[in-house]
Structure formats: C-alpha cells, structure tokens
DODREN-650690 format. One record per residue (C-alpha): x, y negated, z; residue in one letter; chain. Coordinates in nm, 2 decimals. Example, Ala and Ser with C-alpha at 12.3 -4.5 7.8 and 13.67 -1.06 7.14 Angstrom:
<torgus>
+--------+--------+--------+--------+-------+
|     px |     py |     pz | gudren | timar |
+--------+--------+--------+--------+-------+
|   1.23 |   0.45 |   0.78 |      a |     A |
|   1.37 |   0.11 |   0.71 |      s |     A |
+--------+--------+--------+--------+-------+
</torgus>
This chain:
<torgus>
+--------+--------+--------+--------+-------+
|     px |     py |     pz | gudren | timar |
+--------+--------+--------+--------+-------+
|  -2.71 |  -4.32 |  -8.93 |      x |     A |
|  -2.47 |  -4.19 |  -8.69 |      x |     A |
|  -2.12 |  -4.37 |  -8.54 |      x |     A |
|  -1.83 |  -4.25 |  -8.37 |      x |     A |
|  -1.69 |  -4.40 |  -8.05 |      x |     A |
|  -1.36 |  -4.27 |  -7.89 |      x |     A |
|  -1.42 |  -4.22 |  -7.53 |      x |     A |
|  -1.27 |  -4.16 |  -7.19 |      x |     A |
|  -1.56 |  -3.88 |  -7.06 |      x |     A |
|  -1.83 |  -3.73 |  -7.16 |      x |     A |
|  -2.07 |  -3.95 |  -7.06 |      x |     A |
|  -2.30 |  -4.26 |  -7.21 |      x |     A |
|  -2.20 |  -4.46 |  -6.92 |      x |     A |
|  -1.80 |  -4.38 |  -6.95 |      x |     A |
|  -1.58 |  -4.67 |  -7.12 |      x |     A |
|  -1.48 |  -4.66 |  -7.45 |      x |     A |
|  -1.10 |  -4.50 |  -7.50 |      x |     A |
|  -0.86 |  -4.77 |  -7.58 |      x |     A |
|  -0.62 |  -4.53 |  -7.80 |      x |     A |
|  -0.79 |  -4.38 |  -8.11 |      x |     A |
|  -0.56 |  -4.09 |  -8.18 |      x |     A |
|  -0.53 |  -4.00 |  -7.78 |      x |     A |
|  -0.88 |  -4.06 |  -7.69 |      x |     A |
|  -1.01 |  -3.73 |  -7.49 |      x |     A |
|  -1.35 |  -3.73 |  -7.71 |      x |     A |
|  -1.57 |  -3.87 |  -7.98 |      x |     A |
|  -1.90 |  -4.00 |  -7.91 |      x |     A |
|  -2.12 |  -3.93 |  -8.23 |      x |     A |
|  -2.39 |  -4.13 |  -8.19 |      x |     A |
|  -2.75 |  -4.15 |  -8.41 |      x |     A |
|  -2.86 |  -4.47 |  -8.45 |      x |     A |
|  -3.21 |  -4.34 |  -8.52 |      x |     A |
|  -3.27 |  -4.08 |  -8.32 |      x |     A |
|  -3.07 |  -4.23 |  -8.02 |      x |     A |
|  -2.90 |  -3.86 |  -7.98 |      x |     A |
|  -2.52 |  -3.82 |  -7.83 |      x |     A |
|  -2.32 |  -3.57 |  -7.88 |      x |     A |
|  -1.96 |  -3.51 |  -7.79 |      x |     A |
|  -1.67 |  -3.38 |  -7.99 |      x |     A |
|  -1.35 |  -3.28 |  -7.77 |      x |     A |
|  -1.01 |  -3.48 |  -7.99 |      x |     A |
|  -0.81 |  -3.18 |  -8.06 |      x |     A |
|  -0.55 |  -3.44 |  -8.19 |      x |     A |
|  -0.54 |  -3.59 |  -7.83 |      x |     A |
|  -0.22 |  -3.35 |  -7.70 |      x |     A |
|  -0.05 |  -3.30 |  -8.03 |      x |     A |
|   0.31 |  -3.40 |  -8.09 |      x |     A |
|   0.26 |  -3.60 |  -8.40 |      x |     A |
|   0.00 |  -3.73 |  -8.62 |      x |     A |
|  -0.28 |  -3.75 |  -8.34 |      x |     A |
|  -0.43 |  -4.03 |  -8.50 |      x |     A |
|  -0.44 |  -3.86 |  -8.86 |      x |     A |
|  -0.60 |  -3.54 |  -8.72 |      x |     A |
|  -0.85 |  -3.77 |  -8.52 |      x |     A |
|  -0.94 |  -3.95 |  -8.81 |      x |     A |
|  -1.03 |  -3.63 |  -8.98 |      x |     A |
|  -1.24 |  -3.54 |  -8.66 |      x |     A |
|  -1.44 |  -3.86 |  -8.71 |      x |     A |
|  -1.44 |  -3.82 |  -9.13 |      x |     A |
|  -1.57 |  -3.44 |  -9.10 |      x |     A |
|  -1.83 |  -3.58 |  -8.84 |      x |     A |
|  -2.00 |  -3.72 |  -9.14 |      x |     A |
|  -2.02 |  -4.05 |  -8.96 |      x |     A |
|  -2.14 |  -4.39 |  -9.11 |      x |     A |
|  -1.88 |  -4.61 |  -8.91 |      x |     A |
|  -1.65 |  -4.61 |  -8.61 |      x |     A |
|  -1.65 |  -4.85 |  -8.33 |      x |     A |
|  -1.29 |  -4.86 |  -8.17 |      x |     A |
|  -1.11 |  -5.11 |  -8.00 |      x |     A |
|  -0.75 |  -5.03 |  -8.25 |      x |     A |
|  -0.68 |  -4.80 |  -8.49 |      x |     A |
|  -0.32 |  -4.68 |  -8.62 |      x |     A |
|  -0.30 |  -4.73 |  -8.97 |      x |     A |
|  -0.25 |  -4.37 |  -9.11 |      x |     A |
|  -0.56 |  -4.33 |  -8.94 |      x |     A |
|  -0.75 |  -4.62 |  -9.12 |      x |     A |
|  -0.62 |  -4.54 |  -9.47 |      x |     A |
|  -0.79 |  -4.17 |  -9.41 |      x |     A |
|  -1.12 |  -4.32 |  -9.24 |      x |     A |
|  -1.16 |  -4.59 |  -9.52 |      x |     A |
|  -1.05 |  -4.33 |  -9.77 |      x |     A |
|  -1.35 |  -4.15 |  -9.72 |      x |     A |
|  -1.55 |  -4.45 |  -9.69 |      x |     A |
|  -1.63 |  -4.45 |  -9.35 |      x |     A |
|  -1.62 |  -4.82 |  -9.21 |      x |     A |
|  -1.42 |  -4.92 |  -8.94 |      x |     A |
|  -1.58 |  -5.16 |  -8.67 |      x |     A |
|  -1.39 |  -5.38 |  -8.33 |      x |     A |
|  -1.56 |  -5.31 |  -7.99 |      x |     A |
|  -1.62 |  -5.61 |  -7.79 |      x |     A |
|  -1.59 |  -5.42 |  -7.43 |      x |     A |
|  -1.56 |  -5.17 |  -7.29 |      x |     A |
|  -1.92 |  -5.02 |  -7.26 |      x |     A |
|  -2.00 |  -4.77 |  -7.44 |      x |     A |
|  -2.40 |  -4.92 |  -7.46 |      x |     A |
|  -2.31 |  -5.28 |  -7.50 |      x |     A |
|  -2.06 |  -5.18 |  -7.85 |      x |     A |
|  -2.35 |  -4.98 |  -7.99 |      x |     A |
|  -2.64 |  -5.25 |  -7.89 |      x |     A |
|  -2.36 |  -5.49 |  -8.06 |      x |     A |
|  -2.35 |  -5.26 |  -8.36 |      x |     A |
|  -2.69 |  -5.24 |  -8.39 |      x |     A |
|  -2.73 |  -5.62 |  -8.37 |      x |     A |
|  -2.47 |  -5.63 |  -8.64 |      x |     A |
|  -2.25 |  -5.83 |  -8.40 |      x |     A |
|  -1.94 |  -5.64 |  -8.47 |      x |     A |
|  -1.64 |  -5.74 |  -8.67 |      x |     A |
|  -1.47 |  -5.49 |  -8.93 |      x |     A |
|  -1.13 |  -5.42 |  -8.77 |      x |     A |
|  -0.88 |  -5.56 |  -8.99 |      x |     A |
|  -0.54 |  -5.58 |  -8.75 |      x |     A |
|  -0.46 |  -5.17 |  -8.79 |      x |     A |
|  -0.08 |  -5.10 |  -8.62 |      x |     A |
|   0.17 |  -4.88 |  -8.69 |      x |     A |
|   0.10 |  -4.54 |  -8.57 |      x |     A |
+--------+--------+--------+--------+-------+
</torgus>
C-alpha cells in the first residue's frame, strides 16, 4: 500500500509541507516495502489551479491515501473522486505521520478550504 506526503525536501527526515498545492514534492511511500520515492510538484509554481494539478500528481501516483496537514477543496473533490482517502498529519515529521498512519492513529481530514 503506498501514501503520499507533501514535503519540504527530499529527504525522510525533512518536515511535512504545510501547503498541499505549493508543496515542493510528494513523498510516495510503501507501507510494505518501506520504499520512498520522490515526485517533484509540477503544480508548485503555476499561476492557478496548483492544488488541482497536485491532486492529479498524487491520483496518477496510484496512492492508497494522503497524509497532509490541509487540503484546498478542488483538490479533495479530485482526490476523493478517484477514491483515494484523505488523512490529517499530527506533526510535522514525516516518520512520526506515517508510524501514526500505520497505527491507524490518523483522522480523515474533513475541514477542506477554499482554494
């Protein structure tokens, strides 16, 4: 199973991106295998509709869930569309959201905002 995390670097140890649609890169992370790999956010510069073209990033990443800490609601309505569910992050660490996660210790983000 495999989540996506927006975040600041491209690193394990970075934090986790507090802006979905501006957030630098994607951490695609397999539960299973414990693998990372990381997708540079084409969206992150655009002029409009970052968080639409982000949410197709994580969508086409044929991810189970996303771990984020807010989410725009264009964005959601495209992530849940495809059935993809959306999760809160607790902190900032990257490690301690997907421990959480894997505890099942996250909430389902329900508070989207305008984008």
């Amino acid at each position: 199973m495999k989540i996506a995390i927006p975040v600041d670097h491209k690193n394990i140890e970075s934090s986790v991106c507090i802006s979905f649609g501006r957030t630098p890169y994607f951490l695609i992370y397999n539960i299973e295998t414990k693998e990372s790999n990381f997708l540079e956010n084409s969206a992150a510069n655009s002029q409009g509709g970052a968080g639409i073209k982000a949410a197709q990033t994580v969508v086409d990443s044929e991810v189970y869930a996303l771990l984020t800490p807010r989410c725009g609601e264009n964005a959601a309505e495209v992530i849940n569309a495809a059935g993809v569910k959306i999760y809160k992050t607790i902190s900032s660490s990257i490690r301690d959201n997907i421990t959480a996660f894997e505890e099942r210790k996250l909430s389902l983000l329900d508070d989207t905002h305008a984008g």
